[in-house]
ZADO-489663 format. One record per residue: x, y, z of N, C-alpha, C in turn. Coordinates in steps of 0.02 Angstrom, whole numbers, plus 50000, padded with zeros to 5 digits. Example, Ala and Ser with C-alpha at 12.3 -4.5 7.8 and 13.67 -1.06 7.14 Angstrom:
2
506604971650390506154977550390506604983550390 506424988850354506844994750357506455000250394 
This chain:
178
486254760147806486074761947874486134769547881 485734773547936485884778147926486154780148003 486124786547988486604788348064486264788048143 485644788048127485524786948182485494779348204 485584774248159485554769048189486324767848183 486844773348172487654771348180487794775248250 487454779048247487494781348343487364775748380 486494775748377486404768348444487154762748438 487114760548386487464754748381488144757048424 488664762648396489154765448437489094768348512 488424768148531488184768148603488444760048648 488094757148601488014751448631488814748148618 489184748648581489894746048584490144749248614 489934754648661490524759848717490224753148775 489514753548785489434753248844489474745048846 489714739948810489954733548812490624732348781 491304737848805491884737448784492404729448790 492104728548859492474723448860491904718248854 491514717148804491284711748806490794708548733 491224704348687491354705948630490454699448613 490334696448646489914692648635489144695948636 489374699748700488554705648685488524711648645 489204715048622489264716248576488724715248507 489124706548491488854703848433488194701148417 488084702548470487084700848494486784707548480 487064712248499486624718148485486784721448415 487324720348392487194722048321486934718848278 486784713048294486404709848230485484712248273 485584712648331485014715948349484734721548310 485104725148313485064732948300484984733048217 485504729648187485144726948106484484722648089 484394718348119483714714748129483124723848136 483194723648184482684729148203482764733948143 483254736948107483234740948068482984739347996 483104734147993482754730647932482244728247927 481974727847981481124723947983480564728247944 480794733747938480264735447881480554738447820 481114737847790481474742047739481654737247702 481914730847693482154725247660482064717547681 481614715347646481344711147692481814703647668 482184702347637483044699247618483294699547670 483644705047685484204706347748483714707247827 483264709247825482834705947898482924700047915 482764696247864482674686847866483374685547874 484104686647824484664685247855484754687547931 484744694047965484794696948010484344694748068 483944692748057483454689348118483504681448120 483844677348054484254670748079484614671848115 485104675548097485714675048135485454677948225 485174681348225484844683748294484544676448328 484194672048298484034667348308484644659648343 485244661548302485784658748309486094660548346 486004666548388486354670848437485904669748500 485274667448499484724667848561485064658748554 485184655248544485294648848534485984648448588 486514653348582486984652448610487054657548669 486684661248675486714665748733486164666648770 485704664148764484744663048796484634670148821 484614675248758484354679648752483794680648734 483174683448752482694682048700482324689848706 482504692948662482464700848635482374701948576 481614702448590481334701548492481404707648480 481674709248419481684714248363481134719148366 480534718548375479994721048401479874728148464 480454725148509480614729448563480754733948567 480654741048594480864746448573481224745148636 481994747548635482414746648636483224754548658 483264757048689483684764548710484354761148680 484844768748682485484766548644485824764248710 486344763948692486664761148747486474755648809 486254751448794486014742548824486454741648853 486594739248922487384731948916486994728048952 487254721248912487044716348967487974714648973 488124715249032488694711249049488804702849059 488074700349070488154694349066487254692049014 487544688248967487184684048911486754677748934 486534677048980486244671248995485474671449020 484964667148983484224667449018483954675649028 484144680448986483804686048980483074687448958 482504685948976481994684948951481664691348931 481284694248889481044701048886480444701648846 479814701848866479124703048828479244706548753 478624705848731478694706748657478354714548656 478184715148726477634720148734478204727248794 478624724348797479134729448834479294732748819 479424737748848480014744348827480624744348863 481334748548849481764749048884482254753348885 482224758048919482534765548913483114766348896 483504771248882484504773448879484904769948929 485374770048916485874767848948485644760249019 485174757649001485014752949065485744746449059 485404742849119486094736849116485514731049150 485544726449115485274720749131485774715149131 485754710349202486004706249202485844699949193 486214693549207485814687449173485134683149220 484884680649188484374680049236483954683149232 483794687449196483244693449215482534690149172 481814692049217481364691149175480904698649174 480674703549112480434709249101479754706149071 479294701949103478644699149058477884701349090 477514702649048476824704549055476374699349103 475924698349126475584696449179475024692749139 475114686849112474574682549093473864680649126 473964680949190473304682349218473014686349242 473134693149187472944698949174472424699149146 471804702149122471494703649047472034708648986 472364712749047472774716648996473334712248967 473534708748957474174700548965474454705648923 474194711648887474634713148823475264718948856 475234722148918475364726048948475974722648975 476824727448967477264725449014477644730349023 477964729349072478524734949105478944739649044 478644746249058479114752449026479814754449073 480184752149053480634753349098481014761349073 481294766749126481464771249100482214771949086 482364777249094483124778749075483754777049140 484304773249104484994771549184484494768649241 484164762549204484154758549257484674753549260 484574748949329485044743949329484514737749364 484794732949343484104728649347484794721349352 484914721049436485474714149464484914708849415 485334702249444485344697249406484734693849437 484484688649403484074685949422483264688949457 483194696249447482554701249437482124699449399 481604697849431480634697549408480394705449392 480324706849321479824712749322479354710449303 478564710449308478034705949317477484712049294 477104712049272476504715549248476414724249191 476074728749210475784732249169476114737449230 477004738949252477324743749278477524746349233 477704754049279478064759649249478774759449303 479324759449252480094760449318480384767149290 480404771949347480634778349336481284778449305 481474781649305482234784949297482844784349364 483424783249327484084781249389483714774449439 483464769949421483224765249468483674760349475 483674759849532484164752849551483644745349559 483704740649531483304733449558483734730549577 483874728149642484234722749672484004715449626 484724711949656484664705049636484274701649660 483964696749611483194692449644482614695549668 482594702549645482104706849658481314704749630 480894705449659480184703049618479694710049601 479614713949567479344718449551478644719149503 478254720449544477594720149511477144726349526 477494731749545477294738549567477454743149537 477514750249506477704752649486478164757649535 478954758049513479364762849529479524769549510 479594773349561479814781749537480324781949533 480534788949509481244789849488481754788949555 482434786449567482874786749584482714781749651 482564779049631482294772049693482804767449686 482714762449748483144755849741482424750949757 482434747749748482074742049739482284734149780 482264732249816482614723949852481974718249882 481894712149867481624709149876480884711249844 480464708849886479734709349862479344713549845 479464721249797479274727549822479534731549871 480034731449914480274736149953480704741649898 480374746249929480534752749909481204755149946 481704758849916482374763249986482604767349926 482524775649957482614779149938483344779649915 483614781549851484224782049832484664789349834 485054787849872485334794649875486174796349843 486344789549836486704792749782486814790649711 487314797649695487104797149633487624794649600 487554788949528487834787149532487804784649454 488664781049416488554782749327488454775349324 487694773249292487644766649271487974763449213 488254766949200489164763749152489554766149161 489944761549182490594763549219491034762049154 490864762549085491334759549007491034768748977 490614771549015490384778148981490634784349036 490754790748983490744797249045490204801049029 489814798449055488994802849051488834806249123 488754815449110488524818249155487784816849165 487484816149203486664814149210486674820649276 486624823349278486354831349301486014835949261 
C-alpha cells in the first residue's frame, strides 16, 4: 500500500473513533478499491470480504465509487449508494440514506456529486443527475432532487435555508475549514 492510501484510511479511523464496525467496513473498502486494478488475488479476497460486510451491515458501496478521505457513517444500516456517485472529504452519512441516479432518466447513468463536509441525516433521498455544494447540511427524511450550493441546509422536499453557522462536521476531527 502506499501512503496515500495510509492517509485516507487514517482519515477515516479518526473520523469513526468510536465506532469499530464502520471502521472495519471501510478498510476492507479502501483495500478492495485499492486493489481493483493492481492484484487481481487480493481484490477478489478483499471484495468477498466487502461482500460479507454489506451482508451484515446493508451497506452497499461499491468499490467503484470515488470516494473522499475521511467518510463516517455513524450508523451501518440500509446505506444505499449508486455505482455512478461521487462523495466528497470529510462527509457523514447516516443510516437510511439513499444517493441513486434517476432511472426514468435517459441519463439513468448520472448521480449525485456530492461535495466536501456534507452531512446527509438519516433516512435522506438524493435522487438524480445533482450537484451538492460544499458545508451542506440535508435534514432527516430529506428528498433531494435539485441541485444544492455551498453552505445550505436542505429539509423536506427541496426547501432550501440558508446556513449561517459554521460548523465542524466531525466532531472525532480538529479541522479548521476557513
Amino acid at each position: 500500500m502506499d501512503r496515500k492510501l495510509q492517509e485516507i484510511m487514517m482519515e477515516d479511523k479518526k473520523a469513526n473513533t468510536n465506532n469499530k464496525k464502520t471502521r472495519s467496513y471501510l478498510y476492507y473498502y479502501r483495500k478492495a478499491q485499492w486493489y481493483k486494478d493492481r492484484s487481481r488475488i487480493k481484490y477478489v479476497r478483499n471484495k468477498f470480504l466487502l461482500l460479507l460486510k454489506f451482508r451484515y451491515t446493508g451497506v452497499e458501496l461499491k468499490e467503484t465509487i470515488h470516494v473522499g478521505k475521511g467518510l463516517r457513517l455513524p450508523h451501518l444500516q440500509g446505506i444505499i449508494v449508486s455505482d455512478y456517485a461521487t462523495i466528497g472529504d470529510y462527509c457523514t452519512i447516516y443510516h437510511q440514506v439513499t444517493i441513486g441516479s434517476n432511472e426514468h432518466n435517459i441519463e439513468y447513468r448520472n448521480a449525485p456529486k456530492i461535495g466536501n463536509c456534507v452531512y446527509i441525516g438519516a433516512g435522506a433521498k438524493l435522487i438524480g443527475n445533482i450537484e451538492i455544494g460544499d458545508n451542506v447540511i440535508i435534514g432527516a427524511n430529506a428528498t433531494v432532487t435539485k441541485s444544492v450550493p455551498n453552505g445550505m441546509t436542505v429539509v423536506g422536499n427541496n426547501i432550501l435555508l440558508k446556513t449561517s453557522v459554521k460548523r465542524n462536521p466531525h466532531p472525532c476531527l480538529d479541522i479548521d475549514f476557513e
